[in-house]
Structures are given as structure tokens and as C-alpha cells.
C-alpha positions, 0 to 999 in steps of 0.5 A: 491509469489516470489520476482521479479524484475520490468521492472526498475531495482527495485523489486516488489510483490503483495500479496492478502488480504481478506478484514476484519479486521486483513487484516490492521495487515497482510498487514503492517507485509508482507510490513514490511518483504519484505522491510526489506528483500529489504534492506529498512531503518527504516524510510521508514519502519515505514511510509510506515506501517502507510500509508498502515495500514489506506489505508487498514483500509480505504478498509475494514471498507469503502467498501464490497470487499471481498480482497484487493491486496496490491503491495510493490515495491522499485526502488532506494530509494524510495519505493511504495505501492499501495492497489488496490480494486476490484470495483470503490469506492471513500469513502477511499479517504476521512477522516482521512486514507488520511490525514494521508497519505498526511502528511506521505507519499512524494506522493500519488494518486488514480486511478479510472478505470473500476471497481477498485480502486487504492491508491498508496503513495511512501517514500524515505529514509531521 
């Protein structure tokens, strides 16, 4: 999927994922290449691969989606990733995936509509 600019001035890009269990280990390499390409710092680097590797381990191993989209987007210094499911499921907001991110991520939130289900997190550079 091509880069693309988002309507305020950032840039965005959403890649699909099949839901098993390398789905944790190809979202964090992909987030990692594009933010990196972005211009991002390490530190949002490596909290931004936390937080999406237990959001997508959350999906795979909590629900029987058979994908996940996965969009990386980066406005300023601040950079946001939401993993979206194919129906409504609320198990990925409990346990430890969304402690992890709570205490990681500088905010974080779901949205729960129709049939799919979206947890988002945003990092900014220290």
C-alpha cells in the first residue's frame, strides 16, 4: 500500500493482516518500517511496537477474525495506531494487552461500532 497523505497534513497507511499467530510479529516489523521511513524517533519506535504487538496478540488469540487492519499514521510528533476487527468484541480490552498499553501509550481508546471493533493508542516523542 502507498504512502499517503491524511487530510491534516500527516501521513497515514493501513496494511491487512491475517489473524494467527505471526500476524503480532508482521504488524510490529511493518509499523516499525513505515514509521521509521516517517522520520519517527526511537522511542516512539519501540512504544508504539509494544503497544501494537499486544493489541494484535489480544485480536488473534481473544477473537475468531480471520484479519485485522492495522493503520499507522503520524501527525507532528505524534504518532497513531489503530487495529481495527472485523466484528464487535470486547475481550481485547481486558487483561494485560491493555494494561500494557495504558501505561505505554500517551492515550488510547476504543470504539465499538456495528460490527467492528477499534483500539487506537497515540506516542509522542520525549
Amino acid at each position: 500500500m502507498a504512502d499517503r497523505a491524511s487530510g491534516d497534513g500527516g501521513r497515514s497507511e493501513r496494511r491487512y493482516l491475517a489473524a494467527d499467530l505471526l500476524a503480532p510479529a508482521r504488524a510490529r516489523r511493518w509499523a516499525r518500517q513505515q514509521l521509521t521511513a516517517w522520520g519517527q524517533p526511537g522511542d516512539v519506535l519501540d512504544r508504539v511496537e509494544l503497544c501494537l504487538s499486544e493489541l494484535v496478540t489480544s485480536f488473534v488469540t481473544c477473537t475468531d477474525v480471520p484479519e485485522v487492519a492495522v493503520t499507522v499514521s503520524v501527525t507532528g510528533p505524534e504518532a497513531r495506531v489503530a487495529v481495527v476487527d472485523g466484528r464487535v468484541d470486547v475481550a481485547p480490552l481486558d487483561g494485560m494487552a491493555m494494561r500494557v498499553v495504558q501505561s505505554t501509550a500517551d492515550r488510547w481508546g476504543a470504539q465499538l461500532e456495528d460490527d467492528t471493533a477499534m483500539l487506537w493508542f497515540t506516542v509522542r516523542a520525549d
